[in-house]
C-alpha positions as CSV (number, residue, x, y, z in Angstrom):
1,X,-119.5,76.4,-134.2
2,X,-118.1,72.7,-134.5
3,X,-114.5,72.2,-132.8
4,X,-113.0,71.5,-136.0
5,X,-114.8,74.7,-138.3
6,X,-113.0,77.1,-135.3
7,X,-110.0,75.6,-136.0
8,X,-109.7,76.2,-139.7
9,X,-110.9,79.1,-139.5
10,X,-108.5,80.3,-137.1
11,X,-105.6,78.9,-139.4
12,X,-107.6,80.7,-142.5
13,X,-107.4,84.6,-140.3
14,X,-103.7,83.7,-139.2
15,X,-102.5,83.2,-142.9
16,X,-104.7,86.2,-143.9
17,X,-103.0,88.2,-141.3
18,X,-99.2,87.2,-142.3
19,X,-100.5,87.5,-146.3
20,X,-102.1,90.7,-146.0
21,X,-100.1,93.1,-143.2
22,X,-98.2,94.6,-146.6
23,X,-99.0,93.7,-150.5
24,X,-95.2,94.2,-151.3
25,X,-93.8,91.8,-148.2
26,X,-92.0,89.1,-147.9
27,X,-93.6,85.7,-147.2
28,X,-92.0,82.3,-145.7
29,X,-93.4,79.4,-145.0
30,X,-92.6,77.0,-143.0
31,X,-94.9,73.7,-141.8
32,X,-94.1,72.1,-138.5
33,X,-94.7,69.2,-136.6
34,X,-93.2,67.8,-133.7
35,X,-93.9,66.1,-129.4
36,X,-95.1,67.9,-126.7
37,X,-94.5,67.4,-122.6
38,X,-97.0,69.2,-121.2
39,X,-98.5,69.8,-117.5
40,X,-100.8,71.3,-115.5
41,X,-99.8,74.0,-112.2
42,X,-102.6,74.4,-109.4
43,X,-102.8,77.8,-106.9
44,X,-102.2,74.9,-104.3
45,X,-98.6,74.7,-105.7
46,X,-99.7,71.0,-106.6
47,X,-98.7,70.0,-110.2
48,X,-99.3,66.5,-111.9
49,X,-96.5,64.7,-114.2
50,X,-95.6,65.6,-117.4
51,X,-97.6,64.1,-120.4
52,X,-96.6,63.4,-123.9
53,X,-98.5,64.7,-126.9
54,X,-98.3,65.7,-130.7
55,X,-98.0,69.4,-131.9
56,X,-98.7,69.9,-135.8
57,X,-99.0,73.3,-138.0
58,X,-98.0,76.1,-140.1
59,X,-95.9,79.3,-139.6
60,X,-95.8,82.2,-142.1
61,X,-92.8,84.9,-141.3
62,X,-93.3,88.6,-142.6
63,X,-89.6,89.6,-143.1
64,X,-88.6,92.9,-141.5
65,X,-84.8,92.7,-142.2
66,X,-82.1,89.8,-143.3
67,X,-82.2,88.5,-140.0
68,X,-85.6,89.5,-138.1
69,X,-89.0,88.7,-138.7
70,X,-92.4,88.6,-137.5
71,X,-93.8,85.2,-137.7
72,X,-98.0,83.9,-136.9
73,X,-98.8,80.2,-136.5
74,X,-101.4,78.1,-137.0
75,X,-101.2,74.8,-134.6
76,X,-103.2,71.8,-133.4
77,X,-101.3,71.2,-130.3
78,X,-102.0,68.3,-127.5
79,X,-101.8,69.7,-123.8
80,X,-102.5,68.3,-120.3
81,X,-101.0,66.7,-117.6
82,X,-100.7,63.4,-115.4
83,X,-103.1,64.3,-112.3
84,X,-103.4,62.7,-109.0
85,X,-107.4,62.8,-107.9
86,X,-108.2,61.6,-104.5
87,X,-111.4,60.1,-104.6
88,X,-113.6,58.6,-101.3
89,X,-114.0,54.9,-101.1
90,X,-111.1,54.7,-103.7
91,X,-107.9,56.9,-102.9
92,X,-105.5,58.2,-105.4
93,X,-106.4,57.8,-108.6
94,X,-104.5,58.4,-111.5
95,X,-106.0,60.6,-114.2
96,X,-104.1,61.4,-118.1
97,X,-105.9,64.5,-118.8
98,X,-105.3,65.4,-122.7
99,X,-106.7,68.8,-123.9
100,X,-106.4,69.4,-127.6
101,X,-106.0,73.1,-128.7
102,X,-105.8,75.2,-131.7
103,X,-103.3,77.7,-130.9
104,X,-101.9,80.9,-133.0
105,X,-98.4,82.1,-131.9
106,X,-97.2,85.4,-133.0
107,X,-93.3,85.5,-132.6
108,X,-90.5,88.1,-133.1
109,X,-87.9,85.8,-134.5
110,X,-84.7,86.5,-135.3
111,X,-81.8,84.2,-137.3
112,X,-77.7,84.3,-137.5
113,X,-75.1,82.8,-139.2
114,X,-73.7,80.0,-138.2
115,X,-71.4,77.2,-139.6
116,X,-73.2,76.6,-142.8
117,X,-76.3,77.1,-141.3
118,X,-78.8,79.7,-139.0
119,X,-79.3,79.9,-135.4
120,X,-82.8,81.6,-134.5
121,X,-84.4,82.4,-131.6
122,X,-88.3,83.5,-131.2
123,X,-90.2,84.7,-128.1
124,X,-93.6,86.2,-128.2
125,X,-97.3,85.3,-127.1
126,X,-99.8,82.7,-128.2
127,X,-103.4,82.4,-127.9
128,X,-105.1,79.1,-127.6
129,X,-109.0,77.4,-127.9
130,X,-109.6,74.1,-126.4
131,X,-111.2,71.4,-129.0
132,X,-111.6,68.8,-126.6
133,X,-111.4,67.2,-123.0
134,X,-110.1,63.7,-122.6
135,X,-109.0,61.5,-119.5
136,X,-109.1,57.9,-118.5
137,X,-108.9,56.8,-114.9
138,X,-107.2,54.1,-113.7
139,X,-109.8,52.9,-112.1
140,X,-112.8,52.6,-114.0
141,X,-115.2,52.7,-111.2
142,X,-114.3,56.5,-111.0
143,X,-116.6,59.0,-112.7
144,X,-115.6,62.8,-113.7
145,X,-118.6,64.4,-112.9
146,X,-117.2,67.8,-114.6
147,X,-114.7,66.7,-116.9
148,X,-116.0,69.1,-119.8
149,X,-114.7,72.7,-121.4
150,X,-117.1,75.5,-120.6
151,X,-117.3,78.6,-118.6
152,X,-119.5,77.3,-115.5
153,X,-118.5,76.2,-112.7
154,X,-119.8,72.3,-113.6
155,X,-117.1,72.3,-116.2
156,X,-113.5,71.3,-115.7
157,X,-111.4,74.1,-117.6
158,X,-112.4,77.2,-119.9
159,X,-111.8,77.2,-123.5
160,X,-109.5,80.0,-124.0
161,X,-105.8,79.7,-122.9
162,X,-103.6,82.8,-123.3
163,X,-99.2,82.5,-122.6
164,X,-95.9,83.4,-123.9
165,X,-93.7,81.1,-125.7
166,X,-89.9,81.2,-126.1
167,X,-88.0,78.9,-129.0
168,X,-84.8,78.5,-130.9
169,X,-83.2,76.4,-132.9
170,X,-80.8,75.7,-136.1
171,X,-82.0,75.9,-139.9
172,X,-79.9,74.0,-142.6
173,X,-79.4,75.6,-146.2
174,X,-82.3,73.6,-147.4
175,X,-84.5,75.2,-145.2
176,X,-84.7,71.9,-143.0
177,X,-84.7,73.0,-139.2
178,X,-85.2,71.7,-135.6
179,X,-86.5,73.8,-132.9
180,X,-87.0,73.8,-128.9
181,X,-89.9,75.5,-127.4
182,X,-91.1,76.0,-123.9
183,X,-94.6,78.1,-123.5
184,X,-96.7,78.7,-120.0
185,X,-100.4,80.0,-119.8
186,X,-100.3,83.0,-118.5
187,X,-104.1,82.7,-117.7
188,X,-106.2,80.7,-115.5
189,X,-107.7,77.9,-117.1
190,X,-110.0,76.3,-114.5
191,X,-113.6,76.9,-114.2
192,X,-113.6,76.5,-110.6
193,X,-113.7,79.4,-108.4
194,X,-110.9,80.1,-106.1
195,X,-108.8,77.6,-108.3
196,X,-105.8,78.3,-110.5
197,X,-104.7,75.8,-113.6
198,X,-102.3,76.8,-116.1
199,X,-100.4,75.0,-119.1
200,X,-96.8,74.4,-119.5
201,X,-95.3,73.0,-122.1
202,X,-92.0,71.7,-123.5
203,X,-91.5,71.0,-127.2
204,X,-89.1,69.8,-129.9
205,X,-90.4,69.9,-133.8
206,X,-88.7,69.6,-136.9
207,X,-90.0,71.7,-140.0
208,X,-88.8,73.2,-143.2
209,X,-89.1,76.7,-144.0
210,X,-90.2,77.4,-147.9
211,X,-89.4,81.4,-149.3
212,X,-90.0,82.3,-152.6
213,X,-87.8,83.1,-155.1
214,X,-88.4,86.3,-154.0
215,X,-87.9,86.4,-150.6
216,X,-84.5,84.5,-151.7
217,X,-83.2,87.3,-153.9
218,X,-84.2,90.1,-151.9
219,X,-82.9,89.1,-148.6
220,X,-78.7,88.5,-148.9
221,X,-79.0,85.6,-146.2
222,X,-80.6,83.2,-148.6
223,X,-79.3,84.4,-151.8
């Protein structure tokens, strides 16, 4: 299956899953978009600079209550990290790794008053499929041998990337909001044995959430 078909059809499962948990519920939703600064950790306690990158998507929120939710994304989100790769005849060289997932985060989130608008929080876990692999040396005499996704051990990282995520931020009346995110892998990443990778990543996105007419009568905070 191409990169891109997996990654519509994991956004066409996610907003069946939010559609579909109860005929009768509640439905928000809310597209995103926003910058990444992600890195990479090694088991050598090595870890390379942060890298910037885009994160785009959709969320759909299940209400549960005036002020809790349950809400599943759908993202294409750039990952990766500024490495340092020590290579004979040549010495440090620096390598911009990008990795390009689609990831589906399913949060508990939860919204207050305040001023005129809502402070929310979400936390929960995310689950994440590398698309593709991308890094340019600075020296262009250096070739990456296994710089490719797969499970074997001539392959750079493995596809799948599992981690927790925790957000908040402030919605306006019109549904406008800005958020701040910080998720780490909670799985190993690297094909290589006796090596550890995992993501990390900071965040900031702006969005606006869109309820029905509904979901705006039935629940008193956006009456």
């Amino acid at each position: 299956m191409q990169p891109v078909r997996k990654f519509f059809l994991l956004t066409f499962v996610n907003a069946l899953f939010a559609l579909t948990i109860n005929a009768k519920t509640k439905i928000g939703i809310a597209p995103e978009a926003g910058f990444n600064l992600s890195n990479m950790s090694f088991s050598d306690g090595s870890s390379g600079w942060l890298k910037p990158g885009f994160k785009a998507g959709i969320n759909f929120d299940k209400f549960l209550s005036d002020k809790l939710s349950i809400q599943a994304g759908a993202f294409y989100s750039m990952l990766g990290s500024r490495m340092d790769i020590n290579q004979v005849f040549v010495g440090p060289v620096i390598v911009p790794v990008s990795i390009s997932y689609a990831q589906v985060p399913i949060n508990l989130f939860y919204r207050m008053e305040l001023g005129k608008g809502k402070l929310f929080f979400s936390a929960g876990p995310y689950i994440g499929y590398a698309l593709g692999l991308f890094g340019k040396p600075s020296d262009t005499a250096v070739k990456l041998t296994n710089f490719k996704i797969g499970s074997d051990t001539s392959s750079f990282i493995k596809p799948l990337d599992i981690g927790v995520n925790l957000n908040a931020g402030y919605e306006l009346p019109n549904g406008l909001f800005a958020k701040l995110g910080y998720a780490i892998g909670i799985t190993n990443i690297s094909a290589q044995n006796g090596e550890t990778v995992r993501n990390s990543v900071w965040s900031i996105s702006i969005g606006w959430f869109y309820r029905s007419t509904r979901v705006k009568v039935e629940n008193k905070a956006y009456q």
